[in-house]
VMD Tcl script that draws the C-alpha trace (Angstrom):
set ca {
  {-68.98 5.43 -56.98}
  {-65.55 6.93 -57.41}
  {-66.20 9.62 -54.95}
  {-67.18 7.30 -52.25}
  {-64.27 4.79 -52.79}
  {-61.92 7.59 -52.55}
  {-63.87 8.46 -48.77}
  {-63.56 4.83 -48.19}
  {-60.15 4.73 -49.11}
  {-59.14 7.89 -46.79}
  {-61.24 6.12 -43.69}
  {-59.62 2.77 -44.21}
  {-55.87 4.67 -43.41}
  {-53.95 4.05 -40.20}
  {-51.05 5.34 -39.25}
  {-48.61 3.16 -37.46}
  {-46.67 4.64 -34.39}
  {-44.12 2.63 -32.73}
  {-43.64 3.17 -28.96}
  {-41.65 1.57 -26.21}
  {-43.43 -0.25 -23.69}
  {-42.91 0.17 -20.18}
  {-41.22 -2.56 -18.45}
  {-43.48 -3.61 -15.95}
  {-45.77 -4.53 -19.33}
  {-43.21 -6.86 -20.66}
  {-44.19 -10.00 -19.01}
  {-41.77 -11.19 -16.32}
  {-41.22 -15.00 -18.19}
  {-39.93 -12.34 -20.73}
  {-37.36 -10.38 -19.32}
  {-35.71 -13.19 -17.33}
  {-35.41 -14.94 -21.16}
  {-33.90 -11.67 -22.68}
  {-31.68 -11.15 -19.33}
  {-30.28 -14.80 -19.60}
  {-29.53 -14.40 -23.45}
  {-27.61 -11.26 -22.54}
  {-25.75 -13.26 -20.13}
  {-24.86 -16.04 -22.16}
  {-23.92 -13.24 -25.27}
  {-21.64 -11.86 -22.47}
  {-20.59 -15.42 -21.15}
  {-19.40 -16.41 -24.43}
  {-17.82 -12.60 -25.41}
  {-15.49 -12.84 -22.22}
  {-12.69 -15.42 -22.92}
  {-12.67 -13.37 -26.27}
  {-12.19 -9.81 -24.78}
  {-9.84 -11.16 -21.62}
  {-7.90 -12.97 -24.81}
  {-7.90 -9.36 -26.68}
  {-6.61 -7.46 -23.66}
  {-3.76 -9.80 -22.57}
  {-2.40 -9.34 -26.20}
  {-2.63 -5.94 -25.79}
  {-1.13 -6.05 -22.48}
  {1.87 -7.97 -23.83}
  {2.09 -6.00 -26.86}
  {2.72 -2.96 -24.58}
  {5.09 -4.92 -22.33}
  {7.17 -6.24 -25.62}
  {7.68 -2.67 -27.03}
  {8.73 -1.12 -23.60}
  {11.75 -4.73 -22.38}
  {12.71 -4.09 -26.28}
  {12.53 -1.08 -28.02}
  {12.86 1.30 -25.22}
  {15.42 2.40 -23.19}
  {13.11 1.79 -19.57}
  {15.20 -1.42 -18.85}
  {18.15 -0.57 -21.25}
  {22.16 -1.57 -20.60}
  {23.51 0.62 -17.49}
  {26.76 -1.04 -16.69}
  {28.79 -3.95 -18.57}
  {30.79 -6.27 -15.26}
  {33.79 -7.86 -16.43}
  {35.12 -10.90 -14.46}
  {37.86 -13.35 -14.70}
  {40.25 -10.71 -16.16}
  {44.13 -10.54 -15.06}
  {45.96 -9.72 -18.04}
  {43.15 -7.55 -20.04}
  {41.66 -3.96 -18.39}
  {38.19 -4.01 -17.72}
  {38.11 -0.64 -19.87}
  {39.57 -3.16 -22.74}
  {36.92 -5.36 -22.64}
  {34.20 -2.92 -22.51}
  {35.76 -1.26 -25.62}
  {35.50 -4.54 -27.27}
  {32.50 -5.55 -26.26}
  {30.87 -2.33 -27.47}
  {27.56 -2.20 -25.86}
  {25.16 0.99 -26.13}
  {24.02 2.96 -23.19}
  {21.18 2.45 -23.20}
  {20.20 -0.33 -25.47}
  {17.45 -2.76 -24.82}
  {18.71 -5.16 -22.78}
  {16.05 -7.73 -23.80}
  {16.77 -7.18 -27.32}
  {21.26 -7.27 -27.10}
  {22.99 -9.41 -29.41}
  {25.02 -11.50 -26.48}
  {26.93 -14.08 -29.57}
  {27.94 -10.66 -31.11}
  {29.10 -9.21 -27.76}
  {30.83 -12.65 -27.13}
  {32.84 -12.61 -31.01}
  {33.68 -8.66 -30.07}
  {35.42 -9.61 -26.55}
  {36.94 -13.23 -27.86}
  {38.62 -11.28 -30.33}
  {41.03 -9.98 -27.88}
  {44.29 -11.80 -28.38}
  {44.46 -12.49 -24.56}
  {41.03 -13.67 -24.48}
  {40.59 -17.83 -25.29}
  {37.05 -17.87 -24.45}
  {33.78 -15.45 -23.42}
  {30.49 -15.92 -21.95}
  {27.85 -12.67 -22.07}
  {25.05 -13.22 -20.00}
  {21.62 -10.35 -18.57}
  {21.71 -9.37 -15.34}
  {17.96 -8.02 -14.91}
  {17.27 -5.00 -14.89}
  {20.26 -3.13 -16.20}
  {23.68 -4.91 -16.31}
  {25.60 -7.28 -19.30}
  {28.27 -9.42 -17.29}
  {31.11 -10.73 -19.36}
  {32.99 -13.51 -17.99}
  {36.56 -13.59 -19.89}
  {38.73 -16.56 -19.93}
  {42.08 -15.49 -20.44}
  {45.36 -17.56 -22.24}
  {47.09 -18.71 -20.18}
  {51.32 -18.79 -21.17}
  {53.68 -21.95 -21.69}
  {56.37 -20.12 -23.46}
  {57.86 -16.60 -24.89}
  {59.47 -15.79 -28.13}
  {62.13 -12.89 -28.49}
  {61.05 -9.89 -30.02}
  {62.71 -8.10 -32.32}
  {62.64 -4.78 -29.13}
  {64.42 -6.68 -27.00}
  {60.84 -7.43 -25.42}
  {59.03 -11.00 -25.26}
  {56.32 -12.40 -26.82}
  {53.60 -15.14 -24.91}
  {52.35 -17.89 -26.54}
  {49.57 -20.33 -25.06}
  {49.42 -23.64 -25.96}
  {47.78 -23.73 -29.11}
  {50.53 -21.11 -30.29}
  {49.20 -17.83 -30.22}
  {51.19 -14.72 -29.74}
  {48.97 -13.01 -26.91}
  {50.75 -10.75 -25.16}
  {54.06 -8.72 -25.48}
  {55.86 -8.25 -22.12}
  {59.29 -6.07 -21.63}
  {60.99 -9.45 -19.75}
  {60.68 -13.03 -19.81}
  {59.44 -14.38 -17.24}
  {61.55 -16.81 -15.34}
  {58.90 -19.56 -15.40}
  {58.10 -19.53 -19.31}
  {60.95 -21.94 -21.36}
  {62.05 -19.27 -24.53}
  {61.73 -20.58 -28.24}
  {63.45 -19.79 -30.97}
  {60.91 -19.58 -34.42}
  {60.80 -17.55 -37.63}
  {57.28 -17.16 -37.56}
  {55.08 -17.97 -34.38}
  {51.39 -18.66 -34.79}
  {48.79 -20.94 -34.48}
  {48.99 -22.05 -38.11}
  {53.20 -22.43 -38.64}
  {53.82 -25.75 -38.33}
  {57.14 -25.45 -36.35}
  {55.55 -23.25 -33.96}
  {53.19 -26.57 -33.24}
  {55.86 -29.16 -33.36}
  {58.32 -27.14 -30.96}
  {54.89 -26.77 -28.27}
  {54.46 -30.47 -28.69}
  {57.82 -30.95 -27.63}
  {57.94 -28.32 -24.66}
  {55.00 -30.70 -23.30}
  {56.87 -33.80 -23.38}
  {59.45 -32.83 -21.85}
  {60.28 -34.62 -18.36}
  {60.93 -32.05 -15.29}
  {64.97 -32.76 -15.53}
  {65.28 -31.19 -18.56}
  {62.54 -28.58 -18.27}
  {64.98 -27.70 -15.29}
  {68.03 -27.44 -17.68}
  {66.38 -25.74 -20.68}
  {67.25 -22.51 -21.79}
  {66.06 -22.14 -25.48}
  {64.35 -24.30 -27.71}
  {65.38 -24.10 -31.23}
  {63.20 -25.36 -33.99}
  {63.74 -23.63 -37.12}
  {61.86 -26.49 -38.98}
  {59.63 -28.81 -37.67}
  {61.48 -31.85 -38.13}
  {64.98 -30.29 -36.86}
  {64.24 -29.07 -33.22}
  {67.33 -28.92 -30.96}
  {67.23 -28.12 -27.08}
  {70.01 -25.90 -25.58}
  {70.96 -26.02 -21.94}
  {71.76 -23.71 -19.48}
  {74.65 -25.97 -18.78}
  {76.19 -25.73 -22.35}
  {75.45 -28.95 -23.48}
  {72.64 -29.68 -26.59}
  {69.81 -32.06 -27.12}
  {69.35 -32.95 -30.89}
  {65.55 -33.44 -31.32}
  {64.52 -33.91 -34.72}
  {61.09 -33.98 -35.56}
  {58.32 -34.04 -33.14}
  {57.47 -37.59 -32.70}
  {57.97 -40.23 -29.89}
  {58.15 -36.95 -28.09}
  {57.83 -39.16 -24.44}
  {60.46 -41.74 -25.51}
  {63.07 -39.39 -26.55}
  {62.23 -37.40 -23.20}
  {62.84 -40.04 -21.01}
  {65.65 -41.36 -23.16}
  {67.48 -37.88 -22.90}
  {67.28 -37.96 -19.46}
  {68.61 -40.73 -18.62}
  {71.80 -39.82 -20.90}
  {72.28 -36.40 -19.57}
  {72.66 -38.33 -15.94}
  {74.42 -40.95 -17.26}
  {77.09 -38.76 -19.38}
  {78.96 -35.54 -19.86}
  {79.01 -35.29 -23.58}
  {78.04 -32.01 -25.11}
  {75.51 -33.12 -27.68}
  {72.85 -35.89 -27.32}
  {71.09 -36.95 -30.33}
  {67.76 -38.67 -29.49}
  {66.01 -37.71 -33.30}
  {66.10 -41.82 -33.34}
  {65.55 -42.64 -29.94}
  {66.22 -46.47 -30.35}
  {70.17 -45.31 -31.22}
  {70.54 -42.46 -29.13}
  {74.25 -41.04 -29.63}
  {76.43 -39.08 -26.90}
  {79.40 -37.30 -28.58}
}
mol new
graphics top color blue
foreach p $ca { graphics top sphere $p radius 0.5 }
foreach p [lrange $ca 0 end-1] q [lrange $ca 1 end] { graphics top cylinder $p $q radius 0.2 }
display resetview
C-alpha cells in the first residue's frame, strides 16, 4: 500500500507556471477598466507632481535672486545730493559688488548713509536688475557758528553742526555759543529766537549772543543791542523790538519783559 501511495502521490504533482497572456486574450471590457484606473491614478497624481515641480522651480529661482551673484548690486545712484559727493555716500552706504540684490539690507544701507552729518534723511530703494538708488535729503542751513580756524560751522534747524565751511555765508545770521548741538539747551533757545525774528531785524543782525539760554542778546550791524532774555514770547518781543528800533535811537533795547520794554 505504501508503494502505491507514494506512485499516487508523485502522479497527483503539478507544477504551476505563470505566463503572461497576450493582450488580444484579455477581454476588451477588461482593458478599457484597467486603462481608465490608470487614468484616474494619473488624474489624481498630477496636481501632486505639477505642485512638486513648481516648488522645485521656485526653490531654484530663490537660491539664484538671493544667494548668487546672477542679479547681484552693479552700481549704487545717488540723488538729491549738493553738499555730500556721491563717492561719500557710496562709502557710507557700503554696499558689496556683487551682493544679492534681492537679499540687501536697505534699513541698514539707509542708518549707514543718514549717518552723514549733512544727511537729515535717506530712502534706499531696488532698481531691478542691478542698481541700489539712494535718495539723500540733505540739511539744509539757518545759521553758522565761528570756529576756532577762523572757519564756520552750519547748523540746521534742529542745531546740528553739519558742515564746516572756510567763510560765512552772507545769507546765514552768525551765533555766538559755547557748545553747539542738538542737545545744549542754548543752542535751542538761540534757534528759537533766530525764527521769530521779524525781517527788520533779521536785516540788522549781525551776531546773536546767547551764552545761556535765558540771557540771549542780539547785536546789530548798526552798533546798537537788543537785550533778549530767555526764549519766550519770542513773536511779541520781535514785533515789540521793532517797533522801538524805528521809533528810537537808543543803543540798547531791553525786550526780556516785553510788556515794559526799556530804551536807554
Amino acid at each position: 500500500m505504501s508503494g502505491r501511495s507514494g506512485r499516487g502521490d508523485e502522479r497527483g504533482a503539478r507544477r504551476w507556471t505563470l505566463v503572461r497572456a497576450p493582450a488580444q486574450a484579455v477581454p476588451a471590457s477588461v482593458r478599457r477598466f484597467n486603462q481608465r484606473a490608470r487614468d484616474r491614478r494619473l488624474q489624481a497624481a498630477a496636481p501632486w507632481l505639477a505642485g512638486l515641480a513648481a516648488i522645485v522651480l521656485l526653490a531654484l529661482v530663490a537660491l539664484v535672486v538671493y544667494q548668487t551673484s546672477l542679479l547681484g548690486v552693479r552700481d549704487v545712484a545717488v540723488r538729491g545730493n549738493a553738499i555730500v559727493g556721491v563717492d561719500q555716500v557710496r562709502a557710507a552706504a557700503a554696499v558689496p559688488h556683487g551682493a544679492p540684490l534681492a537679499s540687501l539690507d536697505l534699513r541698514a544701507v539707509q542708518r549707514r548713509v543718514q549717518a552723514l552729518p549733512a544727511v537729515a534723511r535717506a530712502r534706499v530703494t531696488r532698481h531691478w536688475p542691478s542698481t541700489v538708488v539712494v535718495t539723500v535729503t540733505e540739511r539744509s542751513a539757518v545759521a553758522v557758528v565761528a570756529a576756532p580756524d577762523k572757519r564756520y560751522q552750519e547748523l540746521d534747524a534742529s542745531g546740528v553742526v553739519f558742515r564746516t565751511v572756510p567763510s560765512r555765508p552772507d545769507r546765514l545770521p552768525l551765533v555766538a555759543l559755547s557748545a553747539p548741538g542738538p542737545s545744549d539747551p542754548s543752542t535751542r533757545a538761540a534757534l528759537r529766537v533766530l525764527a521769530s525774528l521779524t525781517g527788520d531785524l533779521r536785516s540788522l543782525l549781525g551776531t546773536l549772543e546767547a551764552p545761556s539760554p535765558d540771557a540771549i542778546r542780539l547785536r546789530l550791524t548798526d552798533g546798537r543791542q537788543v537785550v533778549w532774555g530767555d526764549a519766550n514770547s519770542d513773536e511779541v518781543k520781535a514785533a515789540v523790538a521793532t517797533v522801538l528800533l524805528r521809533q528810537h535811537n537808543g543803543d540798547v533795547i531791553d525786550v526780556s519783559a516785553p510788556n515794559t520794554a526799556t530804551v536807554n
